[in-house]
matplotlib code that plots the C-alpha trace (Angstrom):
import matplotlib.pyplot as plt

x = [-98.2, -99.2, -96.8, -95.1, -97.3, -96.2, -92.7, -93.1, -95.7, -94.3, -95.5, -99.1, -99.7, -98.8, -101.5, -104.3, -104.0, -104.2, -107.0, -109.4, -108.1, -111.1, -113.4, -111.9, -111.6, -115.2, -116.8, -115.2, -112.2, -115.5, -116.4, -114.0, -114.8, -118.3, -118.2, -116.4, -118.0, -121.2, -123.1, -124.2, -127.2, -129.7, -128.7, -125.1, -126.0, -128.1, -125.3, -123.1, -126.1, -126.0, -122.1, -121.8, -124.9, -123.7, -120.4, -122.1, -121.5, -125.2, -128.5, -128.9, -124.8, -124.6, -127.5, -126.0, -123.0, -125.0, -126.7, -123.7, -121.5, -124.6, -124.8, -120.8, -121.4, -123.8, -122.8, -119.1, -120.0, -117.7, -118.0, -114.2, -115.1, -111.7, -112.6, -116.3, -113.9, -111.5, -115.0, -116.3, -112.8, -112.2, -116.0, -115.5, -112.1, -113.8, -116.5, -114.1, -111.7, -114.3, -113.9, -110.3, -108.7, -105.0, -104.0, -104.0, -100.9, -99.0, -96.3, -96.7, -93.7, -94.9, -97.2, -99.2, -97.4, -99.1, -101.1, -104.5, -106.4, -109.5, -110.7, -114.5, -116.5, -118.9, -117.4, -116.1, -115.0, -111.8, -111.2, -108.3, -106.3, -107.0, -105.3, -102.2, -101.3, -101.4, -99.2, -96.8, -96.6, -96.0, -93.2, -91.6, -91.2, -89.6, -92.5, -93.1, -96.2, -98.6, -102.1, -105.3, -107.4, -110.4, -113.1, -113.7, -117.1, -116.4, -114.5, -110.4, -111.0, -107.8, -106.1, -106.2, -104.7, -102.0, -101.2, -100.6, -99.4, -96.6, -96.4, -95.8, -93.6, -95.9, -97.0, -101.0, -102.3, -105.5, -107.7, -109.7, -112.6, -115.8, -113.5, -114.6, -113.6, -112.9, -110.3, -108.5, -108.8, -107.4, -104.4, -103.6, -103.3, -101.2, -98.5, -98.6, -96.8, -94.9, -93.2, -92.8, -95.0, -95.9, -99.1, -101.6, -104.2, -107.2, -109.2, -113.0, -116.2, -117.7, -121.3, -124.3, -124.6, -128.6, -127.4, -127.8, -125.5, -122.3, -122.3, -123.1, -119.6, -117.3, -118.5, -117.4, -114.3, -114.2, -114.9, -112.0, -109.5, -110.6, -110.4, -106.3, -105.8, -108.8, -107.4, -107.8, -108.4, -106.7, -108.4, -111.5, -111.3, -113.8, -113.5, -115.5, -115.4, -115.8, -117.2, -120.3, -121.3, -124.2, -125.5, -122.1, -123.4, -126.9, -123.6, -121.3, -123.6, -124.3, -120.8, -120.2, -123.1, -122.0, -119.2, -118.1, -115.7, -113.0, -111.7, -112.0, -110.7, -112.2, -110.6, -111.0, -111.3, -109.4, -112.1, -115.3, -115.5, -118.0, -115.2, -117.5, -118.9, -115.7, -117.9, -121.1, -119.1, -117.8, -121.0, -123.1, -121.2, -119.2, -116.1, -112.9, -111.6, -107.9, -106.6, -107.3, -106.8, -105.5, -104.5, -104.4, -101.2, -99.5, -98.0, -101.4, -103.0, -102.2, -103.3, -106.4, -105.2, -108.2, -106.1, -104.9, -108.1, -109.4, -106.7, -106.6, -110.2, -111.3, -107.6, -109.5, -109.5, -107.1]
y = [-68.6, -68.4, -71.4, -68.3, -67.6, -71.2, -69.6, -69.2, -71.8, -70.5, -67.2, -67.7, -69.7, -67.2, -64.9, -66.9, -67.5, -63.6, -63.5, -65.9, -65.3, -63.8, -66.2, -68.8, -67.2, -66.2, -69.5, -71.8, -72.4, -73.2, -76.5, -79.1, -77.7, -78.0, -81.5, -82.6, -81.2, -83.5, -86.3, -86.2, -85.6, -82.8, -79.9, -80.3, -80.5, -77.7, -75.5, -76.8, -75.4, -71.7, -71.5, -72.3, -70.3, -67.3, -67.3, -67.1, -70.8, -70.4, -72.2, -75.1, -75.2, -75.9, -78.2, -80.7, -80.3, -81.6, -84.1, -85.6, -85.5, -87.2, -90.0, -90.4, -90.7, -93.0, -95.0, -95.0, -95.9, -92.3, -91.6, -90.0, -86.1, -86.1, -88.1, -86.4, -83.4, -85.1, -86.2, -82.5, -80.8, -84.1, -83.2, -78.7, -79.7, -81.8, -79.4, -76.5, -78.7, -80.0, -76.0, -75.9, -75.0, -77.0, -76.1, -72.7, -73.0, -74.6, -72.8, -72.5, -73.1, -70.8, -68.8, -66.3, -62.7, -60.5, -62.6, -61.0, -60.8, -58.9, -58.1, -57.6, -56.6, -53.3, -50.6, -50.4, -54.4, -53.8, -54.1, -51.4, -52.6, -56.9, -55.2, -53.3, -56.5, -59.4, -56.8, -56.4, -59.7, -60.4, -57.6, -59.3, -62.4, -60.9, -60.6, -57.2, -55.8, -53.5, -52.0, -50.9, -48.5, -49.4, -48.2, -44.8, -44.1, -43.7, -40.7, -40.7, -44.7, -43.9, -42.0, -44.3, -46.7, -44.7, -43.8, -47.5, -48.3, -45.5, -47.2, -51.1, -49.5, -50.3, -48.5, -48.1, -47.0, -44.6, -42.7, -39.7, -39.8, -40.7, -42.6, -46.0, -48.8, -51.1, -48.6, -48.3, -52.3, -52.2, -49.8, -51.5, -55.1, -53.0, -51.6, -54.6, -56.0, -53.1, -53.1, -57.0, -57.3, -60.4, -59.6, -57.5, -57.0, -54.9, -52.6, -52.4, -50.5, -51.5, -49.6, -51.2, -54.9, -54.0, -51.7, -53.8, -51.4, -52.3, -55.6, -54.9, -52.6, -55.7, -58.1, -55.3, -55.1, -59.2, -59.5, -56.6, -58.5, -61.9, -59.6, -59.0, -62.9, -65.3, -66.9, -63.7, -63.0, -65.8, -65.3, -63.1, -62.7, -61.6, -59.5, -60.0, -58.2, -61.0, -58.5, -58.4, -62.0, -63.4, -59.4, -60.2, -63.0, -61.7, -59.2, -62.3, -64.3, -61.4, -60.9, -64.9, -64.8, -61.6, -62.7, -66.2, -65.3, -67.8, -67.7, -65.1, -62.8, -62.7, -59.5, -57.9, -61.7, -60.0, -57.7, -60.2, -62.9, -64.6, -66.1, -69.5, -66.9, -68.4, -72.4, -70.2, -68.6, -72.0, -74.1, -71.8, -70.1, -72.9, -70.6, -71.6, -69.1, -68.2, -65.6, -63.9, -60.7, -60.5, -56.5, -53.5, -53.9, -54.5, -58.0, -58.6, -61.7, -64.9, -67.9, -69.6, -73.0, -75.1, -77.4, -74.2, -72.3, -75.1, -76.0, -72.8, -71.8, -74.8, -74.4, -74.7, -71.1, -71.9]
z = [3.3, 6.7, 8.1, 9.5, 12.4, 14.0, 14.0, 17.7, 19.3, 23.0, 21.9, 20.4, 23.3, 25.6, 23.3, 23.7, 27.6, 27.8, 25.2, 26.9, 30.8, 31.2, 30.1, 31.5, 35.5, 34.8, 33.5, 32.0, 35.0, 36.9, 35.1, 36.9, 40.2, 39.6, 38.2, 41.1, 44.0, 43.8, 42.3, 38.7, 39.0, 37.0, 39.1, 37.6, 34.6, 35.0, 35.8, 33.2, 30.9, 32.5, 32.4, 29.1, 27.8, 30.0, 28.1, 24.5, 23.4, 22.3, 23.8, 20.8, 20.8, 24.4, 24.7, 22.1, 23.9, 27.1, 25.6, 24.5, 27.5, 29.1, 26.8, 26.9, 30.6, 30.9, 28.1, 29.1, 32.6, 33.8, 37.3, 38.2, 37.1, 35.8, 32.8, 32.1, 32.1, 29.8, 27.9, 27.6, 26.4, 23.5, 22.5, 22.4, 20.6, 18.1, 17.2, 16.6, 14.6, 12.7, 11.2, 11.0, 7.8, 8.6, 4.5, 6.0, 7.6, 5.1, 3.4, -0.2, -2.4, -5.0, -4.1, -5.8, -5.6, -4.9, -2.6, -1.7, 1.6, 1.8, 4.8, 5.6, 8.5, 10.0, 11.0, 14.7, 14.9, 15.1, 10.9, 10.5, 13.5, 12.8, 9.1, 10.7, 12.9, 10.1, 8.4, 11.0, 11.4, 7.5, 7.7, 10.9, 8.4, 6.1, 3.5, 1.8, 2.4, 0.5, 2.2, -0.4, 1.8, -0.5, 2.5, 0.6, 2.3, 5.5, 7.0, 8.0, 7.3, 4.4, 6.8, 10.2, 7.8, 6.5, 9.7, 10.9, 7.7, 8.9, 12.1, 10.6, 7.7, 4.6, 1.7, 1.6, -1.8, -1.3, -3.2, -2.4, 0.1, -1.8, -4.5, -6.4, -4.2, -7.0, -8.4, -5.0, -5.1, -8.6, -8.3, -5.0, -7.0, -9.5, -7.4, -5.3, -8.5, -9.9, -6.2, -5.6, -2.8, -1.4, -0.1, -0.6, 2.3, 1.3, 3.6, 2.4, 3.8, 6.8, 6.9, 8.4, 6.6, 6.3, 3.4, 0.0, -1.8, 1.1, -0.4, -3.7, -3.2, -1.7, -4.5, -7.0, -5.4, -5.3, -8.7, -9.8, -7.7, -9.5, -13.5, -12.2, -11.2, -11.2, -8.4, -6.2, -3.7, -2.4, 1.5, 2.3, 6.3, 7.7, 11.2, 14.2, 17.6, 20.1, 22.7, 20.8, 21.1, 18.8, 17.9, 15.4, 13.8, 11.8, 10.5, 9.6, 7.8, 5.4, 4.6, 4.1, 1.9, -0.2, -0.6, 0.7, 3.1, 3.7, 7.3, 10.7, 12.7, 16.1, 17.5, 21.6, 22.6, 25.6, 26.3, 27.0, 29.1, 26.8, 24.9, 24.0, 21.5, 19.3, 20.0, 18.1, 15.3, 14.1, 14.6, 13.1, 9.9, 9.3, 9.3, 10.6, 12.9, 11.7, 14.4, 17.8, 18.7, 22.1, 22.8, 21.4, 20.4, 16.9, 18.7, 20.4, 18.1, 17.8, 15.2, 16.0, 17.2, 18.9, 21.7, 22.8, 22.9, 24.8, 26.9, 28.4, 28.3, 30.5, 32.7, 36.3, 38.4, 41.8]

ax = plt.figure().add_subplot(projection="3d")
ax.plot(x, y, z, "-o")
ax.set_aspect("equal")
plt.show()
């Protein structure tokens, strides 16, 4: 189902240089300079330690990370920087590909129809918007969309999806404000057939995840999808705003355990240069990341694609 996002490799390339360009002139462009302007010796790695940490790779993330490259090093003999560079990039592509869901990708024959995406995630991430671009990006392939505005709780959250629902051209089934969730859920599913839609993406509340009763709501809403077709929902993405660094991830580990979400979207990637926050995510939820968000526009992600994340997050600052 989602082999159409590789439709333009150029293009999601493009994406992610412009989502971590910021991280990468900030910290992580600095890394072969710094490995080749002295000796090995503690003070490197020392530094190595604060860019890293300073970009949100995390402190017990980074210092595995060191304490690997060092025992490459001295068991490999390295001494040319260019291959303890080459050592450091094969060990950050490893760890994030050691998350990647490749069946992802694949296009499905026959897939489900509807199929169903629930998206997940506190208010203010960047939810609605991470919503109105993976539709867009459905529509542009020629797939027929349907939106469920299922976040009844909080207010215009119906209407700021309708409205970019107007703007990508698909219908959004809502209820009134204050409405059950799992209704708006469940007439969603139902005209997502009665229309022939091929996916279904639906929008669900995003209040603090310290309230019990939020997640009590999106299993309800899980378990209504699952009543319609137990094989639904098919993807539970959940959305992170990469500008928050690890204050997300107390947040992200209650949604994955309410309920068990399947992949991420790490949206404003382009507004932080603590993009190593995307190392943290996938070493410590054991969540594949599945797109980017690289703008604020309806074009503006890309899919998650780890030699490209890395290649151009470690691309050396002229």
């Amino acid at each position: 189902m989602f082999g159409l996002f590789k439709r333009n490799q150029e293009e999601n390339q493009r994406q992610t240089r412009e989502g971590v360009k910021r991280s990468q002139e900030r910290w992580f462009g600095r890394i072969l300079g710094l490995l080749q302007s002295s000796n090995l010796d503690d003070s490197v790695w020392d530094e190595l330690e604060e860019i890293l940490i300073s970009a949100d790779v995390g402190v017990s993330t980074t210092q595995n990370l060191i304490e690997d490259l060092r025992s490459q090093v001295d068991g490999k003999k390295l001494e040319d920087p260019s291959q303890v560079f080459a050592s450091l990039k094969e060990s950050l592509t490893r760890d994030l590909e050691n998350q990647e869901s490749p069946d992802i990708w694949l296009d499905d024959e026959d897939p489900p129809t509807p199929y169903v995406i629930l998206v997940v995630g506190v208010n203010g991430v960047g939810k609605t918007t991470s919503i109105a671009k993976l539709a867009h990006h459905f529509k542009q392939a020629g797939k027929k969309v349907v939106l469920g505005a299922a976040d009844t709780f909080r207010a215009a959250a119906s209407e700021q999806l309708e409205i970019l629902g107007q703007r990508v051209g698909v219908d959004v089934i809502s209820h009134q404000s204050g409405s059950d969730p799992g209704a708006v859920a469940y007439d969603a599913y139902q005209a997502s057939q009665a229309r022939g839609a091929d996916v279904l993406i639906v929008d669900t509340a995003g209040r603090l995840h310290t309230k019990s009763n939020l997640m009590e709501e999106l299993k309800k809403v899980q378990r209504v999808l699952t009543r319609l077709d137990p094989t639904a929902p098919h993807q539970v993405i959940l959305t992170l705003d990469a500008t928050t660094g690890h204050n997300g991830l107390a947040q992200a580990k209650a949604f994955k355990d309410a309920v068990g979400c399947t992949g991420i979207f790490l949206a404003k990637l382009d507004g932080t240069a603590r993009g190593g926050i995307a190392l943290a995510i996938t070493q410590e939820l054991q969540v594949p990341i599945l797109f980017i968000g690289t703008g604020e526009g309806l074009d503006d992600m890309a899919p998650f694609d780890t030699k490209d994340f890395i290649d151009s997050l470690l691309a050396p600052v002229s």
